[in-house]
Structure formats: structure tokens, C-alpha cells
C-alpha positions in Angstrom: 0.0 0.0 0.0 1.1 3.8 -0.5 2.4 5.5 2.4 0.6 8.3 3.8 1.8 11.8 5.3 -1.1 14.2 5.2 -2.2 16.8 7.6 -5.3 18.8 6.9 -4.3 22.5 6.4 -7.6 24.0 5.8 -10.9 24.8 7.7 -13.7 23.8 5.5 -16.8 26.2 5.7 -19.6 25.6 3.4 -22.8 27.2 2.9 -25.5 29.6 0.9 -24.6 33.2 1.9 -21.6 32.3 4.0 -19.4 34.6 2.6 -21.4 36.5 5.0 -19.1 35.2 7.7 -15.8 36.2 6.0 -14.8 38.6 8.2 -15.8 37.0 11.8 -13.3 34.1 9.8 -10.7 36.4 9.0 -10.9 37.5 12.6 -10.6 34.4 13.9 -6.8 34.0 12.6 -5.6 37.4 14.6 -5.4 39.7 11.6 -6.1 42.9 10.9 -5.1 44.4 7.1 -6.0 42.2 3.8 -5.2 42.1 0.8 -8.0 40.8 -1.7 -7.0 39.7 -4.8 -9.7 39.0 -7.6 -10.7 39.5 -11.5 -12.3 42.5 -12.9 -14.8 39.5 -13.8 -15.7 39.1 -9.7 -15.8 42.7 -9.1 -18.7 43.2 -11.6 -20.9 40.2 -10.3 -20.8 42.0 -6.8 -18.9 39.6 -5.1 -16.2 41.2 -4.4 -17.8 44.2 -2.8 -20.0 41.4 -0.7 -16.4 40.3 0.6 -15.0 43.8 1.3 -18.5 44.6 3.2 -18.4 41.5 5.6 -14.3 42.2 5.9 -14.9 46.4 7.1 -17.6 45.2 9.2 -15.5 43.1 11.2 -13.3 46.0 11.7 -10.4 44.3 8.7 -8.2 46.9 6.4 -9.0 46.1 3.2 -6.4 46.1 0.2 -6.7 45.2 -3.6 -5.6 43.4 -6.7 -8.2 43.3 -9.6 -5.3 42.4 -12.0 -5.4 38.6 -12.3 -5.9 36.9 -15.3 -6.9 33.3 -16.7 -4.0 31.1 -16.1 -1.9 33.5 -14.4 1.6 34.4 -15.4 4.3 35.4 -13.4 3.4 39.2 -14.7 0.4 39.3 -12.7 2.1 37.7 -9.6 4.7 40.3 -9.5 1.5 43.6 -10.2 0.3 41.8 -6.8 3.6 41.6 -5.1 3.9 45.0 -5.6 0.4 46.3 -4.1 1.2 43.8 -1.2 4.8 45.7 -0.6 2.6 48.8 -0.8 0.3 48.0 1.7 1.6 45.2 4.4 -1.2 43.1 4.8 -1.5 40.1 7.4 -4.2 38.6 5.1 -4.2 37.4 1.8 -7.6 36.5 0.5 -8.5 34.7 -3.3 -11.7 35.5 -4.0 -12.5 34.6 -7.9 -11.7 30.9 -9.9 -8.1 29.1 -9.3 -6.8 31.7 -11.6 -7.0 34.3 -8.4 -6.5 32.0 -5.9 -3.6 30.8 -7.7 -2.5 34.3 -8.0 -2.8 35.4 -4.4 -0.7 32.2 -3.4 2.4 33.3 -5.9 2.1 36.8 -4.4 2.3 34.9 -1.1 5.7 33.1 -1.6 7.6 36.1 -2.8 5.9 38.3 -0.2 6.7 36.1 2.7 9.8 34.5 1.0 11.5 37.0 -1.2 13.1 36.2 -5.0 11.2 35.3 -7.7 8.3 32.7 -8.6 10.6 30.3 -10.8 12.7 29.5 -7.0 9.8 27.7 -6.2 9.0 25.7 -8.9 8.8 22.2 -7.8 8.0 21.1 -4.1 8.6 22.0 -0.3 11.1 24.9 -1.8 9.5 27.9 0.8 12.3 29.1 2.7 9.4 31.3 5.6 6.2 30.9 7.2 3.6 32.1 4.4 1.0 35.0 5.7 -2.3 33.0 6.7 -4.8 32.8 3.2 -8.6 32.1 3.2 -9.6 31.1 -0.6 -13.4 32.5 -1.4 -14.2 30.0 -4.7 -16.7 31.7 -6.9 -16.2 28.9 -9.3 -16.4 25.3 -9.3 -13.6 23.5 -10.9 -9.9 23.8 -10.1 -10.2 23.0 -6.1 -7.1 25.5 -5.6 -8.7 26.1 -2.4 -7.8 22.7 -1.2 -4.1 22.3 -2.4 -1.2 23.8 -1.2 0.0 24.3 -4.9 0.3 27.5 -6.8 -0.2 26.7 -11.1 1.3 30.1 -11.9 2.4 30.4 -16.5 6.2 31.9 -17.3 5.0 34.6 -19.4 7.3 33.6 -22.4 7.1 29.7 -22.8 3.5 29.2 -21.1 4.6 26.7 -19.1 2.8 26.0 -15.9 4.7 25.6 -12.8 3.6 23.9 -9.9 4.6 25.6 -7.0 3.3 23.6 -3.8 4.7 24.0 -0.2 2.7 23.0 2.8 2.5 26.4 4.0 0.7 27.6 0.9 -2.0 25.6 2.2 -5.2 28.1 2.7 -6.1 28.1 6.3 -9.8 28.7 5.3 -12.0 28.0 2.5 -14.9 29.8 2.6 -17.5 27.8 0.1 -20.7 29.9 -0.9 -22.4 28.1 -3.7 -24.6 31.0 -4.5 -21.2 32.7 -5.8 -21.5 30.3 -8.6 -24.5 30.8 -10.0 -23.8 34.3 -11.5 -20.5 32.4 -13.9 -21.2 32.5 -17.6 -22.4 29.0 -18.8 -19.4 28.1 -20.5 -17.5 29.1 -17.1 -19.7 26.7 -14.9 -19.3 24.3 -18.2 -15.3 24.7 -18.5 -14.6 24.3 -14.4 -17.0 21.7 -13.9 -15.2 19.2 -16.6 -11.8 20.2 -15.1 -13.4 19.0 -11.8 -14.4 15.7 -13.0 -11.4 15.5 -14.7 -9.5 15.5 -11.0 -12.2 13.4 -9.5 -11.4 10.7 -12.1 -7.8 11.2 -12.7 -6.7 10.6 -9.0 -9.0 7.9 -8.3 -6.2 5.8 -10.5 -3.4 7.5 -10.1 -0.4 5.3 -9.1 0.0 7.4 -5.7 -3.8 6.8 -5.1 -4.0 5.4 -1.6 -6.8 4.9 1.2 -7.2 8.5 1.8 -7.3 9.9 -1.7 -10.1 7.5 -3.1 -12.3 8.3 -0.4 -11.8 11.7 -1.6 -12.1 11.0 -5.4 -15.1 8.6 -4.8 -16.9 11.2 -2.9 -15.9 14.2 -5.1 -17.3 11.6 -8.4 -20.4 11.0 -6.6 -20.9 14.9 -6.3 -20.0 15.8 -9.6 -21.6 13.1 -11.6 -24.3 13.6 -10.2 -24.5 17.4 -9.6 -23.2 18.6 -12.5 -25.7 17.4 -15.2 -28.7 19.4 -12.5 -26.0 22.4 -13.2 -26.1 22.0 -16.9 -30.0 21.9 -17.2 -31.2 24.0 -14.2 -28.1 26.4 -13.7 -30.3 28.0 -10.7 -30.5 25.1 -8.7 -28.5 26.0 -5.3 -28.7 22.6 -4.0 -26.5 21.2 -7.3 -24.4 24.0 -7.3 -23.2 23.2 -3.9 -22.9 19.2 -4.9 -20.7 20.7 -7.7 -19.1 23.0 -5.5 -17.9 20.8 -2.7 -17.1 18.2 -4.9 -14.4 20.2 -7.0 -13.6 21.1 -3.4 -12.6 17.0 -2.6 -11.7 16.6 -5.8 -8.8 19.4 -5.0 -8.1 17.2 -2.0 -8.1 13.9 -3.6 -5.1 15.7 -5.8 -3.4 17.2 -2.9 -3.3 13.2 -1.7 -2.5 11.6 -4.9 -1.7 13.1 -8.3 -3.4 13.8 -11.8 -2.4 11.8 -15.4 -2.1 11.4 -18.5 -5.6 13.4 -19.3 -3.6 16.6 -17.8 -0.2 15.9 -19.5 -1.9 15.6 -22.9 -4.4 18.9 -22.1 -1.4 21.0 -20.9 0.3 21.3 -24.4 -2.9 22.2 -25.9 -3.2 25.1 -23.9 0.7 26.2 -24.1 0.5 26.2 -27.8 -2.6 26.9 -29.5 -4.6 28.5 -26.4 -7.3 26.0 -25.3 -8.7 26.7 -22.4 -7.6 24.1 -19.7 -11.1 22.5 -19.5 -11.7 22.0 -22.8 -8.3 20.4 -23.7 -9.2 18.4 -20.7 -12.4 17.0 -21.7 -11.5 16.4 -24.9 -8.3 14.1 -23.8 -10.0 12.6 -20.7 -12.4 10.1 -22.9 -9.7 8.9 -24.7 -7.6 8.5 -21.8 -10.3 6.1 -19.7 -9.9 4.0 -22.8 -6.1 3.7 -22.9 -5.7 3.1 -19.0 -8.8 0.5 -19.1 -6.1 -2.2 -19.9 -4.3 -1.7 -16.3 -7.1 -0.4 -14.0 -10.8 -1.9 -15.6 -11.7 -2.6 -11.7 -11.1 0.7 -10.6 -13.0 2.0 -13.5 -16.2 -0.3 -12.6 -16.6 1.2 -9.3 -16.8 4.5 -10.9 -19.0 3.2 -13.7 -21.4 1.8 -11.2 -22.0 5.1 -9.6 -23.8 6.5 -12.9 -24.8 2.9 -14.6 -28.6 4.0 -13.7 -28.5 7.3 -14.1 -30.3 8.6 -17.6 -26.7 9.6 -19.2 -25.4 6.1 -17.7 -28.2 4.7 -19.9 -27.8 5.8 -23.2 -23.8 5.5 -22.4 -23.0 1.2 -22.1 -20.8 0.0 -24.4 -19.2 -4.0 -24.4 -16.7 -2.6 -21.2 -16.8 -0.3 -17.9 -14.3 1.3 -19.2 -15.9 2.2 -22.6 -19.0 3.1 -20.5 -17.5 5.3 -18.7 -14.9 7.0 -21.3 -18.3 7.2 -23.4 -20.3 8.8 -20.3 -17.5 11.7 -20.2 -17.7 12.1 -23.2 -21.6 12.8 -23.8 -20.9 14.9 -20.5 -18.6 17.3 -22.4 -20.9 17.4 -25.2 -24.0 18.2 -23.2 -21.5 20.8 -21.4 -21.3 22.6 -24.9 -17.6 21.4 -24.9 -16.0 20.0 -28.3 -15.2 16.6 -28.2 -12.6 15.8 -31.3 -9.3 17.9 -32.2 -10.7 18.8 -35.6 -13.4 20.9 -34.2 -10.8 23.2 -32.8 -9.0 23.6 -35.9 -5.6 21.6 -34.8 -4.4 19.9 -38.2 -3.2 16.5 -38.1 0.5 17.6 -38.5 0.6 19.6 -35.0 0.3 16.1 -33.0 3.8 15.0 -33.3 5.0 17.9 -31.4 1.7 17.8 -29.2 3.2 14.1 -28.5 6.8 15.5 -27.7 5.2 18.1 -25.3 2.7 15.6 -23.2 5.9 13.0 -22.9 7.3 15.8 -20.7 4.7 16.6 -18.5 5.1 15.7 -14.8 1.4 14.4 -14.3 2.0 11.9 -17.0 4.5 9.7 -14.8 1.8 9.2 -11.9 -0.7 7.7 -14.9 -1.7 4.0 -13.6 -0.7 2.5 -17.5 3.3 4.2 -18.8 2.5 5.8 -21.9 5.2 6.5 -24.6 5.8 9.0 -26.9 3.8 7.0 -29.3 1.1 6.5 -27.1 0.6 10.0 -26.2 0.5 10.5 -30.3 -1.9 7.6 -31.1 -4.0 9.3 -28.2 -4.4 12.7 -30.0 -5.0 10.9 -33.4 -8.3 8.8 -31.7 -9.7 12.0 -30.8 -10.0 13.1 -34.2 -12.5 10.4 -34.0 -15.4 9.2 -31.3 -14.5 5.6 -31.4 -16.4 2.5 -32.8 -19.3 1.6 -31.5 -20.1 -1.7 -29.0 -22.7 -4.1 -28.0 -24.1 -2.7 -24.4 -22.4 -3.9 -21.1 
């Protein structure tokens, strides 16, 4: 069995209208000056001036960043870094998708820790005690508020580093599903895919252990379950927050075990022809429950089971679990308004070589439960020019 060395970093607290409570939380960790960093996105849909509200009423400072962009670079941490050097805060609050929280955790190690973001590329590289975060999710999808990682782009090559010390950990997240409900469809379409996508990816992974598929069982339950309400009745609080707290466990089924070959293949797709992370995700994840079904058909069972019955589960059997289930992502994508084969994104054929060359470098590959080789990876791209044949029902 894999060992285990896991402490939980972060108060969950969970709720409608519980970002009512941010500043009696932010009190509760003996602060007194915060620095909010969000979107310009957040700030129009209210949020963040509901945040700032609760924060002065409780007597907090209140600081701001409205400069973060999707998929942060290290351009936005350093904007941050230098309203934080301005104004000393004790607090440093995320309130927006992963892209801000990710955002105020970079701002966090170079605050706290001094040089620049590329020194803590990799893991356990923070040379301080961080300042304390609370992460305010007003998405559903990347469960940043759960990890202690930090995905922040180098603004020339795109690539994403992982950044991830135990004392990047978020001391609070403060889940309000109603702050979903106001994202864009294809927002709640795009961060709900990338959600599954972690729910499914470490429930295989080859550091998966007894912790981390409790987690990923529980997050695939939520999401699979949730997320189809979401896509159908996009008011429905009670979904949202299945949705919600299951991108939540899906961020700490990650934090416990790792992602695969679904991420490695979806990162070079964004790095060089812009697809949004959720997309490329989507699209590759299908494929990838097909390829990994050889080494791990069990595991995929289980997950299978949990939708068989359900009217997407129906329409979705094929001969194996595994093909039931790749095919049940797949119609979710679809019904998300997602694309589901490379051609409808305009990549030609002739980009996949390098596409190949790309995904065989990517960390999250080496944790996937089956080795894949450079030619894997490239026969992988080429089936999703294509939905797959047809099978007798399971």
C-alpha cells in the first residue's frame, strides 16, 4: 500500500450566503489588514464588494488586486507583489476561480519569502512561514482552495509551474455556492469538466492510496451527479453546492495523490494553441479512460457503477466499464457545450507530433496507472480526431 503523510491544512466552511461570515473568519486568525486579490470579472458580479463589506464590518483593512488573469503568469504575480509591498497586509484572500487564488498564493511566496516565482517551482522549496490565506471559490472547478499548490504560467514559454509548499496551504476556505451561480455558462461548463477530470484522474493514479479514493469517490459521486442538474437548471443551489464541494474534494483527492495522462496531454494544448484548460481536458479525458482501461478496468467499474442507472449512464453502455465510462465523459462534455474531437478546434493532423513530444514531458503523465510512450501519447491525440467505434451494451 502507499504511504501516507497528510495533515489537513484547511478549515472547511460551506454554505449559501456564507461569505457573510468572511470577516468574523478572517478575525478568527488574529489579523487585521487584507489584501483581496480578484478579477475585474468578480468585481462586476458583486462579489467582491459582498467580501470587502463582511471584511470592514469586522473591523479588517482592506487592500486590492483586480489584475489577475486566466491562467496567471508570473506578470500578474509580480503587479500583486507590488500592491502587497505597498500596503503590508496580514491577510491574503482569493476571492474569484483558481486563476486568483492561484494568483494570491504566488504573491504569497515572494511576499513572505522573497526572489522570484521560478525559486519555487517544484515542491517544499518555501524558505518562511507564508502569511495565513482564506480562498473565497466563486467557481467550481480547479479546487485551488484545497491544495497547497500554486499553477502560476512563465509569461514567455506558457509553461505552468507547480509551486506547492505545505505552507501555501489556505487556512480557510470559505464555500458559498450562491457565488457560482452568477458564472457564464461556458465558465460553470469549463470548471466543472476540469473538476471531473481530477475526480477521475486521481481515483487511479499510481499514488492513489486509502485517503485519496475516499476523496475522489466522494468528489465523483458529487460531480456526476450534480453537474448534469448544473447544466439543465443552472439556478439550482442545492446542485451547485454538490458541484461545488465536490471540485472542493476533488482538489483534495489531488493534494493526496496526483493527476495523469488526461492533464499531461491537455497541458500542451493550452501552451500552444490556447485551449482553455477545461476544454483540452475534456476532450483528452475520454480517450484516456480508454487507454488506461487495460491496467485499472476494476477501478473504473466502481466509478462506472456510480452512474450505470442514471439517464446519461443509460444511453452510455458499451461491451466494457471502461468504454461506459470514457463514453459517459464524453456525452458529459458534449452536453456541457464542450468539443469533443481535435478537428473541431482547428488543430491539423500535423501539429500532434509535437503535441506528443510536449505531453511525454509533462510531470502528471509519470503518476498515470498504465506508462505511456511518446507514441502512445501520439496515437492518443489521433483517436480524438474520432469518437471511437461503436459496441454491444455492457
Amino acid at each position: 500500500m502507499e504511504s501516507i503523510d497528510f495533515q489537513h491544512a484547511t478549515r472547511l466552511v460551506f454554505g449559501a450566503n456564507s461569505i457573510q461570515r468572511l470577516g468574523e473568519l478572517s478575525l478568527s486568525l488574529n489579523v487585521s489588514r487584507a489584501l483581496v486579490v480578484s478579477d475585474p470579472g468578480v468585481v462586476a458580479a458583486g462579489h467582491f464588494q459582498r467580501g470587502v463589506d463582511a471584511l470592514v464590518s469586522a473591523g479588517i483593512e482592506v487592500h486590492a488586486f483586480h489584475g489577475v488573469r486566466e491562467n496567471p503568469s508570473t506578470r500578474e504575480v509580480e503587479a500583486g507583489l507590488l500592491v502587497a509591498k505597498q500596503t503590508n497586509p496580514d491577510l491574503l484572500i482569493g476571492l474569484g476561480g483558481g486563476s486568483s487564488m492561484d494568483c494570491a498564493k504566488g504573491i504569497n511566496f515572494l511576499y513572505s519569502c522573497g526572489g522570484q516565482m521560478q525559486d519555487y517551482w517544484g515542491v517544499g522549496k518555501a524558505t518562511k512561514d507564508m502569511l495565513p490565506m482564506i480562498a473565497v471559490p466563486t467557481t467550481a472547478g480547479t479546487g485551488s482552495e484545497a491544495q497547497s499548490f500554486a499553477l502560476i504560467s512563465h509569461p514567455e514559454t506558457h509553461t505552468k509551474m507547480a509551486c506547492g509548499d505545505r505552507r501555501a496551504a489556505c487556512k480557510i476556505a470559505l464555500l458559498d455556492p450562491e457565488l457560482t451561480i452568477t458564472q457564464p455558462p461556458r465558465v460553470t461548463a469549463l470548471t466543472g469538466i476540469d473538476a471531473i477530470s481530477h475526480a477521475l484522474e486521481s481515483y487511479v493514479t499510481r499514488r492513489r492510496n486509502a485517503l485519496s479514493v475516499c476523496y475522489s469517490r466522494q468528489a465523483w459521486q458529487l460531480l456526476s451527479h450534480g453537474f448534469p442538474r448544473v447544466l439543465s437548471q443552472p439556478t439550482d443551489l442545492e446542485a451547485r453546492g454538490l458541484v461545488q464541494l465536490g471540485a472542493f474534494f476533488s482538489g483534495l483527492a489531488i493534494e493526496t495523490s496526483m493527476l495523469g495522462a488526461a492533464h499531461a496531454l491537455a497541458n500542451p494544448l493550452t501552451a500552444r494553441f490556447g485551449i482553455t484548460h477545461g476544454q483540452a481536458v475534456g476532450l483528452m479525458l475520454p480517450q484516456v479512460i480508454r487507454f488506461n482501461g487495460h491496467e485499472v478496468e476494476g477501478m473504473y467499474e466502481e466509478l462506472w457503477r456510480d452512474v450505470a442507472h442514471t439517464p446519461l449512464g443509460e444511453t452510455s453502455r458499451r461491451s466494457t466499464c471502461s468504454d461506459s465510462l470514457s463514453e459517459f465523459v464524453r456525452q458529459l462534455v458534449a452536453a456541457a457545450g464542450l468539443e469533443t474531437q481535435l478537428s473541431q478546434l482547428g488543430i491539423e493532423e500535423n501539429a500532434i507530433d509535437q503535441l506528443a513530444q510536449d505531453a511525454t514531458s509533462q510531470w502528471t503523465g509519470t503518476f498515470n496507472p498504465r506508462s505511456l510512450t511518446q507514441a502512445d501519447f501520439r496515437d492518443i491525440y489521433f483517436q480524438t480526431f474520432t469518437n471511437g467505434k461503436e459496441h454491444e451494451a455492457c
